[in-house]
N, CA, C and O of each residue as an XYZ file, in Angstrom:
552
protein
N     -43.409     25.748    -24.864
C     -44.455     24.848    -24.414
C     -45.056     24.121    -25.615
O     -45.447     24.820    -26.551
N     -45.180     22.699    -25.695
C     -45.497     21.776    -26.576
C     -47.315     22.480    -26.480
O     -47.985     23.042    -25.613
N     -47.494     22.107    -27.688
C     -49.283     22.027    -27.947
C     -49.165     21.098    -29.317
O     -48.188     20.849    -30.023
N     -50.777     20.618    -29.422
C     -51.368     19.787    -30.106
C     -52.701     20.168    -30.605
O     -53.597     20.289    -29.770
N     -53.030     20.432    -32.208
C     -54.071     20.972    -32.848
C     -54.676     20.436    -33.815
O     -53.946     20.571    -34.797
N     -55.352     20.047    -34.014
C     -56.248     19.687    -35.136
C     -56.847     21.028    -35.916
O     -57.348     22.071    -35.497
N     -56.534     20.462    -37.383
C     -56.994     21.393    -38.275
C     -56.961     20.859    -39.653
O     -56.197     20.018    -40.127
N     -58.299     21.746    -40.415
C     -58.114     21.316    -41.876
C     -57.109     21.349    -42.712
O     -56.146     21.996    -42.301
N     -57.012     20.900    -43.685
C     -55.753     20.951    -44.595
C     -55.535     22.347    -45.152
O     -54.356     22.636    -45.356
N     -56.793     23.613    -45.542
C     -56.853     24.389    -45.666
C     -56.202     25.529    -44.300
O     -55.611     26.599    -44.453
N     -56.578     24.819    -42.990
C     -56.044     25.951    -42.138
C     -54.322     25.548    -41.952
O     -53.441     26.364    -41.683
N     -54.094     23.725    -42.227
C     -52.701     23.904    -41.699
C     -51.722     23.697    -43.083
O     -50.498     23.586    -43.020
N     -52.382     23.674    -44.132
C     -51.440     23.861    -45.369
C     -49.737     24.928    -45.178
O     -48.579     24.513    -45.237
N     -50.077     25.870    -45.026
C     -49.094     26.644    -45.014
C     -47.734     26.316    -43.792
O     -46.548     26.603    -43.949
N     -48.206     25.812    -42.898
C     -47.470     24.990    -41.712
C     -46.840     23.503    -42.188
O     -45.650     23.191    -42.232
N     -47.945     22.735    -42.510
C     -47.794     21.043    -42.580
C     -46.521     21.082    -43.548
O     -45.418     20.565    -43.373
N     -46.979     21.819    -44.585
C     -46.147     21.748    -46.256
C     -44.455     21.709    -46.033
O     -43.781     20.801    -46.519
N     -43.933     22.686    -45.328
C     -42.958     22.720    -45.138
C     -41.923     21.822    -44.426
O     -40.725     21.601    -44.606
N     -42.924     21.356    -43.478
C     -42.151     20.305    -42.583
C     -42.094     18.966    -43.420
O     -41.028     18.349    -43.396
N     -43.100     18.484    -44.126
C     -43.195     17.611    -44.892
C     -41.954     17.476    -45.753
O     -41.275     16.450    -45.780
N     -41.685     18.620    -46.486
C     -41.111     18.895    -47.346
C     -39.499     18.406    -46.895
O     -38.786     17.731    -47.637
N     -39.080     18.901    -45.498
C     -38.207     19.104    -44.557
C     -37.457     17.758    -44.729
O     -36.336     17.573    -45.204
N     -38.633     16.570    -44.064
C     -38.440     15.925    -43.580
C     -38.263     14.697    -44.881
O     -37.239     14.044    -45.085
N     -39.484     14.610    -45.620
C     -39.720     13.621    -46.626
C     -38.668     13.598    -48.287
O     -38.110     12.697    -48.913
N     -38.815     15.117    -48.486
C     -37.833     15.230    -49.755
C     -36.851     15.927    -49.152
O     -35.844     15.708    -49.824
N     -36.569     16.682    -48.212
C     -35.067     16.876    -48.236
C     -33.926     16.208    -47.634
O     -32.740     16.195    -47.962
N     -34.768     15.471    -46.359
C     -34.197     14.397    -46.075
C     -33.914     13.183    -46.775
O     -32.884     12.805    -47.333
N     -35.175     12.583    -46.618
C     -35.474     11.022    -47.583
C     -35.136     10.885    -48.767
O     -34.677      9.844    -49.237
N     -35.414     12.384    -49.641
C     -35.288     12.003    -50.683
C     -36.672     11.434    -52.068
O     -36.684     11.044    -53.235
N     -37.546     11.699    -51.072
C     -38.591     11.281    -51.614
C     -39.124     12.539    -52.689
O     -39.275     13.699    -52.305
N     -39.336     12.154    -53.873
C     -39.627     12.670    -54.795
C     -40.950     14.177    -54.933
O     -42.148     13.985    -55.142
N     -40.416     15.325    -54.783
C     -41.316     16.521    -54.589
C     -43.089     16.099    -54.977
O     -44.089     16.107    -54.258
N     -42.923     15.810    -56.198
C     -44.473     15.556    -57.358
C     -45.373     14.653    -56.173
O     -46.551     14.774    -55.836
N     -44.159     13.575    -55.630
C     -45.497     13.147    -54.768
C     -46.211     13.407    -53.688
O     -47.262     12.822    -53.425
N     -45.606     14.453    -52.870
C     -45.328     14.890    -51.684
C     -46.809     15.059    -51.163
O     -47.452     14.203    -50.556
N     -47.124     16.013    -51.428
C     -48.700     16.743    -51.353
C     -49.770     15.895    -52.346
O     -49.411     15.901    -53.523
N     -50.525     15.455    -52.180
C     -51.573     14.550    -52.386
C     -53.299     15.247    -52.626
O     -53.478     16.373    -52.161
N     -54.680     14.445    -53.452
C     -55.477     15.021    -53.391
C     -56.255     14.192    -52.063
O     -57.482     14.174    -51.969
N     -55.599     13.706    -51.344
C     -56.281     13.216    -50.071
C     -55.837     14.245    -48.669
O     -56.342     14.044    -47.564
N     -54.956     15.209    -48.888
C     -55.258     15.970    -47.957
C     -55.924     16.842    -47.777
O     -55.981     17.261    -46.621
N     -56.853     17.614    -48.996
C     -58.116     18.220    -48.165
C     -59.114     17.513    -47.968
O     -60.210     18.061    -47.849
N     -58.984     16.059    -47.881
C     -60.033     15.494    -47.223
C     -59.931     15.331    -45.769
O     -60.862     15.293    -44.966
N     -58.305     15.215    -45.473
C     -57.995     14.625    -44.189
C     -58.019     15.572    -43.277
O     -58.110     16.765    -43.564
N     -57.924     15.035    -41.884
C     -57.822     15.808    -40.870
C     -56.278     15.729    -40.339
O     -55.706     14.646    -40.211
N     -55.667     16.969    -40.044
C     -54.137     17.521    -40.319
C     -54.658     17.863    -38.319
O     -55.645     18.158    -37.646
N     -52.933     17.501    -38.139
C     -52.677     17.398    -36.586
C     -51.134     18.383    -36.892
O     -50.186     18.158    -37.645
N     -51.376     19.363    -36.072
C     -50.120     20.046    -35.955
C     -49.142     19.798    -34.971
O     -49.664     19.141    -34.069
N     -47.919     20.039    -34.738
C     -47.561     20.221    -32.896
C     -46.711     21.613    -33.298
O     -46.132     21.677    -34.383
N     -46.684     22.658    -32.394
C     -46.034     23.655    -31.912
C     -45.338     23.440    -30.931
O     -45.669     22.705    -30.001
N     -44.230     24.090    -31.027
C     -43.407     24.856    -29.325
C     -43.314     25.817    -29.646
O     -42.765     26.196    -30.680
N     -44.018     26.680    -28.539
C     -44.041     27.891    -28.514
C     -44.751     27.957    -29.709
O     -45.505     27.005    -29.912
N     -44.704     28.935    -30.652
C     -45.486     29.465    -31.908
C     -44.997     28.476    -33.102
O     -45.786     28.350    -34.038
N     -44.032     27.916    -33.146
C     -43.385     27.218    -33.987
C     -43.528     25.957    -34.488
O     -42.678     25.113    -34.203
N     -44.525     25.661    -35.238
C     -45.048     24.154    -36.106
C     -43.741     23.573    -36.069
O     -42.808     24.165    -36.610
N     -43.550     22.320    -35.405
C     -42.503     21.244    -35.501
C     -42.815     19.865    -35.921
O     -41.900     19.041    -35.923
N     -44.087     19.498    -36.300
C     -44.574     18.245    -36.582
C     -45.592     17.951    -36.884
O     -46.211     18.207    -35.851
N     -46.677     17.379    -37.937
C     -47.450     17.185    -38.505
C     -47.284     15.431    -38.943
O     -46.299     14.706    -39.082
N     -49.182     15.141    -39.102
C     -49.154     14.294    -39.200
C     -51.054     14.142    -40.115
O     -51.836     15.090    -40.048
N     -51.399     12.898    -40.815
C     -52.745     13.418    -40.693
C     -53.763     12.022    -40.709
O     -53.162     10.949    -40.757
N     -55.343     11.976    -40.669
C     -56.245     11.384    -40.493
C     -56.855     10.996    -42.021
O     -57.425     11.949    -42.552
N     -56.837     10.137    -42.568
C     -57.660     10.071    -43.712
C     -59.204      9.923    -43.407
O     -59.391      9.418    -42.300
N     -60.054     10.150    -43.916
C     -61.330      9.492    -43.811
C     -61.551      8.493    -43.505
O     -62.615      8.303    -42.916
N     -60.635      7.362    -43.763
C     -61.123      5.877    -44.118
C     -60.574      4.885    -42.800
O     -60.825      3.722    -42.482
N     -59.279      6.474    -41.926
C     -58.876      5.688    -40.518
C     -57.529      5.405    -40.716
O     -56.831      5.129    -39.740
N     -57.025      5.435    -41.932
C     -55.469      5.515    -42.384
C     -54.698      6.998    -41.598
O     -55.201      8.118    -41.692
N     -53.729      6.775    -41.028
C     -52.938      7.460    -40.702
C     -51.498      7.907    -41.472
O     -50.553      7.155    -41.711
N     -51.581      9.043    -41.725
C     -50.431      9.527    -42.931
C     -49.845     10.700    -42.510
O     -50.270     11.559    -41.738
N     -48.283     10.577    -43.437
C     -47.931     12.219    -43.709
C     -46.728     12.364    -42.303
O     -45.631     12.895    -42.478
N     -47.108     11.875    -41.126
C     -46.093     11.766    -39.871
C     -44.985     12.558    -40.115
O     -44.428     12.148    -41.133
N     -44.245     13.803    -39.487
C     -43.081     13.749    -39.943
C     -42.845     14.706    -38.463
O     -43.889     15.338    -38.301
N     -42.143     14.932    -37.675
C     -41.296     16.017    -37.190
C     -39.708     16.042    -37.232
O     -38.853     15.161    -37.321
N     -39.675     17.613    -37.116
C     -38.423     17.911    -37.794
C     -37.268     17.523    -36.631
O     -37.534     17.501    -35.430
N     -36.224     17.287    -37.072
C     -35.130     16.636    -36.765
C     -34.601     16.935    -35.268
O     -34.160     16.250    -34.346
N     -34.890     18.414    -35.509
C     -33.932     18.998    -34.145
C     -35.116     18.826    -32.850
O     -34.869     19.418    -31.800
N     -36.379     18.016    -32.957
C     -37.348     17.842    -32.032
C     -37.474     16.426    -31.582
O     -38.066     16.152    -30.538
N     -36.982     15.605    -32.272
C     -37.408     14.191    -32.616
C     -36.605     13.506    -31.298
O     -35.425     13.798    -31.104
N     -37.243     12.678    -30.507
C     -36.856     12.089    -29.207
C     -37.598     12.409    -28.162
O     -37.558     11.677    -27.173
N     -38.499     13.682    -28.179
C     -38.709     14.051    -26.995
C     -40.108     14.190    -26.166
O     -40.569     14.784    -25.191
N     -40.681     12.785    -27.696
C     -42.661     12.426    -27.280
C     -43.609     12.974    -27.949
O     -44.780     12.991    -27.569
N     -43.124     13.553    -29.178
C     -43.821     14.510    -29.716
C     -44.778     13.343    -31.237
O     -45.935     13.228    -31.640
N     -43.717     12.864    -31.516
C     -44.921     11.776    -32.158
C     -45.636     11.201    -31.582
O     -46.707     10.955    -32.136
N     -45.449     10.793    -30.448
C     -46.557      9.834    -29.866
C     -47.379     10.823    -29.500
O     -48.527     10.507    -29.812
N     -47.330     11.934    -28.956
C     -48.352     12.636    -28.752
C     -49.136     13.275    -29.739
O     -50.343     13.508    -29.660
N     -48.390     13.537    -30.654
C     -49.535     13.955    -32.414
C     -50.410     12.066    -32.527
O     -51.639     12.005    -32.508
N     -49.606     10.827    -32.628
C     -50.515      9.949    -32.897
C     -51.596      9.388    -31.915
O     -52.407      8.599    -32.401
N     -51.696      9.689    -30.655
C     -52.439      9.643    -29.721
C     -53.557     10.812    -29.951
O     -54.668     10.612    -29.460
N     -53.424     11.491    -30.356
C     -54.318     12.423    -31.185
C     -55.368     12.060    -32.176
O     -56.589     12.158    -32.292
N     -54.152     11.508    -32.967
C     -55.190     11.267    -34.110
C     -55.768      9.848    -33.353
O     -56.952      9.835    -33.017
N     -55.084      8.894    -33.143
C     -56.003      7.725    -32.380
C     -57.417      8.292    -31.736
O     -58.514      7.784    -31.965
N     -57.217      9.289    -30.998
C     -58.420      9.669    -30.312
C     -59.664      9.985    -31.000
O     -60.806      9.827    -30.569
N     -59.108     10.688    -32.694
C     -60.055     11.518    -33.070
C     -60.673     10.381    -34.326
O     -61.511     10.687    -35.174
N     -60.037      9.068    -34.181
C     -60.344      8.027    -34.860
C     -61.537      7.316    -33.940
O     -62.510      6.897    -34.568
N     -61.529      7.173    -32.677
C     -62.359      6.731    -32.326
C     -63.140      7.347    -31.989
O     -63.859      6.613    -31.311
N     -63.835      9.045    -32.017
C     -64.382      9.787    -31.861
C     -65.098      9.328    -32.766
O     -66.197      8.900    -32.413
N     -64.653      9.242    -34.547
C     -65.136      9.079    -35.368
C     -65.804      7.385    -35.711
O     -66.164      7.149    -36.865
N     -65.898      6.526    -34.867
C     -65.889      5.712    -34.911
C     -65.537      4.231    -35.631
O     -66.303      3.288    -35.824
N     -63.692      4.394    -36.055
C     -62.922      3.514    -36.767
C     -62.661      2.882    -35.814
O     -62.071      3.237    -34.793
N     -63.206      1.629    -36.166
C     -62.773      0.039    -35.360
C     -61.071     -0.194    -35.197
O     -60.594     -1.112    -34.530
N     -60.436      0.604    -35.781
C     -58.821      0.401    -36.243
C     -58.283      1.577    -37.111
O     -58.968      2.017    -38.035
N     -57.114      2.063    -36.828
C     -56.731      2.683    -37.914
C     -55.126      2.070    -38.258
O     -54.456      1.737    -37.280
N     -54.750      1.979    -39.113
C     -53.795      1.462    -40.373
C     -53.456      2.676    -40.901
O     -54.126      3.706    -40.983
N     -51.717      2.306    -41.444
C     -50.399      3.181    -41.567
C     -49.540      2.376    -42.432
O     -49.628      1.148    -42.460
N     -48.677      3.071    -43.169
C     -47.822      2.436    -43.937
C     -46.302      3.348    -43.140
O     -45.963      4.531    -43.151
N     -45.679      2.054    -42.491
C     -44.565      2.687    -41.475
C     -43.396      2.691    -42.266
O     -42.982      1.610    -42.685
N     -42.717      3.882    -42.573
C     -41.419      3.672    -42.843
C     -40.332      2.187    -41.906
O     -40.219      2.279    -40.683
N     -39.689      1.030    -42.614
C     -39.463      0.322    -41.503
C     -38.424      0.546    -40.337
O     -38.410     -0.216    -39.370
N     -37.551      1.614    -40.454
C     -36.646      2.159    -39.541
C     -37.552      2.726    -38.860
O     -37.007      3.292    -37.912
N     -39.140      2.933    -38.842
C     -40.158      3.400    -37.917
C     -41.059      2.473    -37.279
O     -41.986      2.809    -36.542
N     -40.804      1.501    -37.537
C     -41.353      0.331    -37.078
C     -41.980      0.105    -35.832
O     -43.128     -0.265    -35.587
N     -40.643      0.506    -34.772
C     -40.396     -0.101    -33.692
C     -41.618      0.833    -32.917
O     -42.631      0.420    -32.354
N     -41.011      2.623    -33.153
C     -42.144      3.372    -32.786
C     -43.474      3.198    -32.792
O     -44.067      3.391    -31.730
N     -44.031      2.904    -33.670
C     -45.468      2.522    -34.138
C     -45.809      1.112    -33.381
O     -46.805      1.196    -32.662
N     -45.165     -0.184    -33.406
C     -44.965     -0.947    -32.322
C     -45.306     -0.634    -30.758
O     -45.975     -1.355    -30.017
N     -44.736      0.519    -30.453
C     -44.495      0.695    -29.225
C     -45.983      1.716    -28.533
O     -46.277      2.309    -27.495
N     -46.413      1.503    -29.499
C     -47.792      2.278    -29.621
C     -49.273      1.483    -30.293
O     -50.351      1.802    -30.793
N     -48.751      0.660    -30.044
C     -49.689     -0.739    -30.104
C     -50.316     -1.118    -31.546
O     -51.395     -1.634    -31.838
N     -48.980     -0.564    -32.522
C     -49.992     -1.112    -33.736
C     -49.250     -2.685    -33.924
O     -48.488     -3.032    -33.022
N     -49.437     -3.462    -34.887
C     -49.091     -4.394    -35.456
C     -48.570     -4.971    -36.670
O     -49.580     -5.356    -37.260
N     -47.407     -5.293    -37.486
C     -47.379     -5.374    -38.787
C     -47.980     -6.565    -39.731
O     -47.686     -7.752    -39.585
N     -48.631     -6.191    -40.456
C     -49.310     -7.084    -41.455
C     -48.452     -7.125    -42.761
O     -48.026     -6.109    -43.312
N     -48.247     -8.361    -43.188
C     -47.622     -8.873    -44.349
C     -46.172     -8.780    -44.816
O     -45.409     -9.174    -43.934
N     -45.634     -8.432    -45.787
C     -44.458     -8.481    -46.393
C     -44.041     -6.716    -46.386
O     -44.820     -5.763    -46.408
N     -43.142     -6.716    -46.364
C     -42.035     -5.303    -46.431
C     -42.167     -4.735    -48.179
O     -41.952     -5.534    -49.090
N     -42.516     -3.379    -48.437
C     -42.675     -3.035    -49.485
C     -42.381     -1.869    -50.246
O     -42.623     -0.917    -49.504
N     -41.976     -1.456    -51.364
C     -41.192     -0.134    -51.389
C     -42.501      0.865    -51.531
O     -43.580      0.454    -51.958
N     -42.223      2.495    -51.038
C     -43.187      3.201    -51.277
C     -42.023      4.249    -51.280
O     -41.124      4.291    -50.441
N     -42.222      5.335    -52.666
C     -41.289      6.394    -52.294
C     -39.644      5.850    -52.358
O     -38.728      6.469    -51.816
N     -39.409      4.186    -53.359
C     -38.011      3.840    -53.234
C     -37.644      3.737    -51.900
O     -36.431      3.634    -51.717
N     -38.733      3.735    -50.396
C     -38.126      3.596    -49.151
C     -39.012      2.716    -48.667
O     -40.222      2.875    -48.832
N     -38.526      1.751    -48.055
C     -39.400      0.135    -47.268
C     -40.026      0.441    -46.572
O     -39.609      1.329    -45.828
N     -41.600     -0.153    -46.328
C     -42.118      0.227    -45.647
C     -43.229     -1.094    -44.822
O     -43.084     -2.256    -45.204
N     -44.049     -0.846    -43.963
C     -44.596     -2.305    -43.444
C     -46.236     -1.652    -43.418
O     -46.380     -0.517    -42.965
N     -47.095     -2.201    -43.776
C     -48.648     -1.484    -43.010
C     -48.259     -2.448    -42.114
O     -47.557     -3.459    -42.119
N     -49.034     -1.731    -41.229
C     -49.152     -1.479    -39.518
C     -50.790     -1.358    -39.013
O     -51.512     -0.458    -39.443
N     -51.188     -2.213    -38.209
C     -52.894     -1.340    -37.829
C     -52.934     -2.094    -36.214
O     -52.375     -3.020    -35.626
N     -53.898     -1.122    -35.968
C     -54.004     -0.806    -34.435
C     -55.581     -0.938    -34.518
O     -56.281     -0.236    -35.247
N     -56.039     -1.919    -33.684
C     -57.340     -2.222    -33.262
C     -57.752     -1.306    -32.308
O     -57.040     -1.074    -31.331
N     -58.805     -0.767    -32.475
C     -59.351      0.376    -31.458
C     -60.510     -0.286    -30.452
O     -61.058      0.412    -29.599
């Protein structure tokens, strides 16, 4: 059974880290040093489980930026991002951000699209991998 959690970086560190890791440097390729950031114990960290089992993370910056997105491979298709970013959307306007903004991998484009954000400006490398900001008017 899918679930959806909000938690500090302190409670979902030990969960988030790995999938990140999973997804961003062992997949992508994206460079370890940058992986983990000093903006995640500021942020607010969104887990998803099946059953007991963390499959996807994603997180909230302070400022309404949405980061970090990743679920793992053998989950991916089956609604589970949109339901971690409908999350954080929610807990953005709880908090009262007029919009929150993302830097989309662009082979992620379409997703984030399809979820009503929008792309602003030129295509840009982050991590040696292209990417578009994206923002969604709340």
């Amino acid at each position: 059974m899918l679930r959806i959690e909000l938690r500090s970086w302190e409670e979902a560190r030990a969960l988030a880290a790995p999938i990140r890791f999973a997804v961003f440097v062992a997949e992508q390729g994206v460079p370890p040093g940058i992986e983990l950031d000093e903006m995640d114990p500021l942020s607010l960290h969104v887990l998803a489980f099946e059953d007991e089992r963390a499959i996807g993370t994603a997180r909230l910056l302070p400022d309404g930026h949405i980061g970090r997105m990743a679920v793992l491979e053998a989950w991916r298709g089956r609604g589970i991002g949109g339901r971690m970013l409908a999350r954080l959307i929610d807990e953005a306007r709880l908090r009262h951000h007029r919009e929150v903004v993302l830097s989309a991998q662009v082979h992620a484009a379409r997703f984030y699209r399809a979820h009503g954000f929008v792309e602003e400006g030129a295509d840009y490398l982050e991590a040696g991998i292209a990417h578009r900001r994206m923002t969604r008017r709340l």
